[in-house]
N, C-alpha and C positions, 0 to 999 in steps of 0.2 A: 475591156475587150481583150486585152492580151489574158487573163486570166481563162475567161471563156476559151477563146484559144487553144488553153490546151485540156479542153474535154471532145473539140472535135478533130476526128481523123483525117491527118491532115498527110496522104498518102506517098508516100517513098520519101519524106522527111523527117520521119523519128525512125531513131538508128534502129538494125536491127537487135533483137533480144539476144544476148550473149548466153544467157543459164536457159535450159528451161528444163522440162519435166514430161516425162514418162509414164503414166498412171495404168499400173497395173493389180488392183487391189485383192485380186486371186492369187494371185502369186507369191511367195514366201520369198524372202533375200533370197536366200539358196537356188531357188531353182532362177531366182534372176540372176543373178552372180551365176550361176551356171550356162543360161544361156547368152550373156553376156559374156565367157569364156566361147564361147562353142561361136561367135558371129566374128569377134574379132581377133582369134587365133590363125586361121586360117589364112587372114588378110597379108599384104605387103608394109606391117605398121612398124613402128618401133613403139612398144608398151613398156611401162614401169607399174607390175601390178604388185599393192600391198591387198592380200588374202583378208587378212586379219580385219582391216579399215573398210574390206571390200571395195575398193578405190583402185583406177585404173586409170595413167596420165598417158596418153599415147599422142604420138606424132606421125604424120603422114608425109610424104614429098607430092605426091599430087592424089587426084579419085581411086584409091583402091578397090573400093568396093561394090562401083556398079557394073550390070554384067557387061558390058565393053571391057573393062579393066580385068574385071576372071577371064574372060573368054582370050587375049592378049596375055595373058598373064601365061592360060594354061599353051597355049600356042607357043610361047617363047622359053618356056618353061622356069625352072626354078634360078638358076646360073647366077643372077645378079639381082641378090636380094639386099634390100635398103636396112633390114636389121642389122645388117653389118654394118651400115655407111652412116657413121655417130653425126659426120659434119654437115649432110646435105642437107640445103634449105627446106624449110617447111613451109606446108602449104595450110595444113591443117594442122593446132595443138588442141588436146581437148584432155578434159577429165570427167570422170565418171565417178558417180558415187550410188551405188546401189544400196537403198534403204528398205524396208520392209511394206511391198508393197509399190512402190515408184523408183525410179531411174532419176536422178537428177545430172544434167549433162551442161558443160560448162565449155563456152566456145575461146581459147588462151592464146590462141596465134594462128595468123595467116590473115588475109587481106578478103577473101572470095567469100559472102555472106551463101552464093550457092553452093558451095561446096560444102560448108555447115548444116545450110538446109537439105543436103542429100542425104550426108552422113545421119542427120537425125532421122531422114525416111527408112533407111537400110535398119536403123535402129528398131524403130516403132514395125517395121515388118519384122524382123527379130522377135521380139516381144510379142505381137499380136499375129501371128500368120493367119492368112485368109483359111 
């Protein structure tokens, strides 16, 4: 029984998925890596991006990137930005690795499973706009 067990879905009891993946198989690194620049540049994050590894380890203090957050963001303006602020808690750590063809995204700190699953939506609309 316990073995059976775990082939059924046994819901809001297996944790959630910490990596997952992006499939994008039209797309070349470059132009992911590209727009992968172009989504999370703009944002309120602290990023450490290696070009070369196409690899992007960024940290958040809370939701930057849904539109309540732009919209407060542009309303309060620029004045107190958290890329300066090395020591403030994290809400969100994550890494990214852009491969030829898919995004693989990797969830490293913070406690809020929704807050991961936003950021991967903001992502996935990134990558595939309506």
């Amino acid at each position: 029984d316990l073995v059976r067990s775990s082939l059924v879905n046994i819901g809001g009891v297996q944790p959630f998925p910490t990596e997952q993946a992006i499939h994008a198989e039209e797309k070349t690194a470059e132009e992911l890596w590209d727009t992968v620049g172009r989504a999370l540049n703009p944002l309120d994050l602290r990023l450490e991006i290696d070009a070369e590894r196409k690899t992007v380890l960024g940290f958040a203090e809370k939701n930057v990137w849904s539109r309540a957050a732009r919209r407060k963001r542009a309303r309060e303006g620029d004045e107190d930005s958290s890329k300066e602020a090395q020591d403030e808690e994290v809400a969100l750590g994550f890494r990214i690795k852009v491969n030829e063809g898919n995004l693989d995204i990797r969830w490293l700190e913070g406690m809020e499973e929704k807050l991961f699953e936003s950021f991967m939506g903001m992502l996935q609309r990134a990558i595939h706009p309506r």
